[in-house]
C-alpha positions, -999 to +999 in steps of 0.1 A: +312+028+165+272+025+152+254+055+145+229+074+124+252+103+118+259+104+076+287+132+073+274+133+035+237+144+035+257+182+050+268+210+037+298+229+057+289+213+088+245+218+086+218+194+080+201+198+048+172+223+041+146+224+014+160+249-001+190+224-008+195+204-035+226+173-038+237+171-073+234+133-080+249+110-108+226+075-112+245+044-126+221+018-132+217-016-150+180-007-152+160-036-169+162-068-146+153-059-111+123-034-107+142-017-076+166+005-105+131+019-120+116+026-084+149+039-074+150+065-105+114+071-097+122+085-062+152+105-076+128+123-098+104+134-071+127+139-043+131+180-043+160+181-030+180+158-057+195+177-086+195+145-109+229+153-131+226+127-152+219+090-154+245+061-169+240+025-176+259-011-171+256-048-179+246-065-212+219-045-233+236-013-218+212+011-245+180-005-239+187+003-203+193+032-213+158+036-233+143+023-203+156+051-180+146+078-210+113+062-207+106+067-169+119+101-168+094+110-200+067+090-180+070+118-149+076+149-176+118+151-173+134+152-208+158+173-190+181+149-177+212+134-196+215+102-199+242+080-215+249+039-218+280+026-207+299-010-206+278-038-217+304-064-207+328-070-174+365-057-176+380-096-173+350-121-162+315-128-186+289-115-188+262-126-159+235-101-174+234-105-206+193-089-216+175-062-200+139-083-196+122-050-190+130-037-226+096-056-237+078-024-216+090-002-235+064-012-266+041+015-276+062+044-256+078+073-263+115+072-258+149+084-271+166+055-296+196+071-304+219+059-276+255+062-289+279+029-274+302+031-244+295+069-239+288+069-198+327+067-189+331+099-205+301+120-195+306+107-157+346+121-157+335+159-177+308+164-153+329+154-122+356+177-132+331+200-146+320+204-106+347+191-082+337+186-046+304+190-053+288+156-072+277+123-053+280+092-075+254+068-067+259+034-079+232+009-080+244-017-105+273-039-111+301-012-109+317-017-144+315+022-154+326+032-119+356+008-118+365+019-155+364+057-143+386+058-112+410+036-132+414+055-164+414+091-142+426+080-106+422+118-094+382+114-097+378+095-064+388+129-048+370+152-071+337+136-054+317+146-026+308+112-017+303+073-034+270+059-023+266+021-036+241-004-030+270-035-028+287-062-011+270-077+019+286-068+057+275-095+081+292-126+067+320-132+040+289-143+015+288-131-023+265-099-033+251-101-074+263-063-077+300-071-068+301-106-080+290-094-122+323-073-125+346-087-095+376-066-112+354-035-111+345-035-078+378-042-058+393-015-081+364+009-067+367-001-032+403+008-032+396+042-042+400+069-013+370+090-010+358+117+015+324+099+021+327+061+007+291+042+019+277+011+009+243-007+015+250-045+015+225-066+004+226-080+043+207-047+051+184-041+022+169-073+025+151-061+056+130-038+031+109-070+008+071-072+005+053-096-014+038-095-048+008-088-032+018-059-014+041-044-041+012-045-062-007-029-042+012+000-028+033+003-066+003+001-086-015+025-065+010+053-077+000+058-108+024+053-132+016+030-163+053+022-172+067+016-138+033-010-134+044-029-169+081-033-156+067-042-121+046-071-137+076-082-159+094-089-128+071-107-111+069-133-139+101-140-125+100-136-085+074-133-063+086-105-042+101-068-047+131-059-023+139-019-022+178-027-024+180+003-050+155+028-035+171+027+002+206+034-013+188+068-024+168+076+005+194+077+029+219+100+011+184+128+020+173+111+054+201+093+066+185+080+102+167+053+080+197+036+089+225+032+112+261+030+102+298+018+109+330+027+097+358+003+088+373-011+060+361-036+026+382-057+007+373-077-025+382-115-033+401-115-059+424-150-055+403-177-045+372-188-078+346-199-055+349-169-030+355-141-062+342-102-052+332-115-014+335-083+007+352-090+038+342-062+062+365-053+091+343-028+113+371+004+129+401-009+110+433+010+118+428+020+083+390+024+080+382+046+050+350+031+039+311+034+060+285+008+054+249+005+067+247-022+094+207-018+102+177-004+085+142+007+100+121-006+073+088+014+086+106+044+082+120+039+052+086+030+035+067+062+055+096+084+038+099+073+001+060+067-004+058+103+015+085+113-014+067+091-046+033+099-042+003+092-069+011+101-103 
């Protein structure tokens, strides 16, 4: 069955207020794709996010993590922890090995002293720390995540929901996400959790604008780092797709998209097919939700509504 109905965006049965606030872990490979730096952008000015704390994957794990010490600086938040994680995949190579966007950081302020392999840790203390209570939002290749449920399999439980932008739903076709750490993300999709959604690249795609128009409506925000690690990515593409962003906005305004429950499994046998997410819609064991349309219009009224001029 399609719907908009999100059973995670409520508390005890009622639609959020603004007097709300969802405590949110980030785990991002900021530092290749500008969509991780808008995404973290809209966390900080979205009211009702209570941004926990912020962890990094995929090769240059610290400079990532610079990176995101660097945007939250840029809007006035050297509140927030932030920690890097695993630089490489549990079994396969590493796909990402640099974070381009480091070269942005030149001439900022930001914090250096990024101890290795840390992010594991922090994500399972504050989980524990608040049981029920924390949604994990995963918008990277899901090294940390997969390295978390499998060193403490009771964490899965101990959230209030797993939001991930991953996989792709419409055809047995590889996603970047799931195919960097393969190992990481079957072991996360096996996990049980109350509220287990993911935004497939099949979906997020319907949110791209050109260089022209990301210029435009980016730039016109004000903020002087976010514009330098916009214009590094375009040297490289000629377009900006909101994969990351739209993750975010629908755990607060979940009728951006509609969504079906079912059940994901990952590749893991066959080479040329590894981390595919095959997606059987009302499985007999269906434990997992993913977004099978988007409204792009309403998604760009609500996060530049959210984001507005620095």
């Amino acid at each position: 069955m399609k719907g908009n109905s999100l059973e995670l965006i409520s508390n005890t049965g009622r639609e959020l207020t603004s007097m709300d606030k969802i405590p949110i872990l980030l785990d991002t490979d900021i530092g290749n794709d500008i969509d991780d730096a808008l995404c973290l952008l809209y966390l900080l000015h979205q009211p009702m996010c209570e941004l926990v704390g912020i962890t990094t994957v995929c090769g240059e794990p610290e400079v990532r993590a610079m990176l995101a010490d660097a945007v939250c600086r840029e809007v006035g938040r050297e509140d927030i922890p932030i920690h890097s994680g695993a630089g490489t995949p549990i079994i396969v190579p590493q796909k990402k090995l640099k974070a381009p966007q480091g070269i942005a950081l030149e001439g900022r302020r930001y914090r250096k002293d990024f101890p290795s392999n840390r992010a594991v840790d922090f994500l399972r203390e504050t989980i524990r720390s608040r049981p029920g209570e924390i949604t994990l939002l995963g918008i990277g290749p899901l090294t940390n995540i997969g390295l978390l449920f499998a060193l403490d399999p009771e964490i899965p439980s101990l959230l209030k929901g797993l939001v991930l932008m991953c996989g792709r739903f419409d055809e047995p076709k590889g996603e970047w996400n799931a195919r960097v750490d393969p190992h990481a993300t079957a072991i996360v999709y096996n996990a049980r959790i109350t509220q287990h959604l993911s935004l497939g690249d099949d979906v997020t795609q319907k949110c791209r604008v050109s260089d022209e128009e990301a210029r435009r409506t980016i730039k016109g925000l004000g903020f002087e780092l976010i514009n330098d690690m916009l214009e590094v990515w375009l040297t490289r593409k000629d377009r900006v797709t909101y994969h990351d962003p739209l993750a975010a906005s629908v755990i607060f305004q979940p009728d951006i998209c509609t969504y079906e429950k079912g059940r994901v499994d990952v590749e893991l046998k066959v080479d040329e097919l590894l981390a595919t997410t095959y997606w059987e819609p009302n499985a007999e064991d269906s434990y997992h939700t993913v977004a099978v349309d988007v409204d792009p219009k309403r998604f760009y009224d609500h996060y530049f509504s959210i984001v507005k001029k620095g």
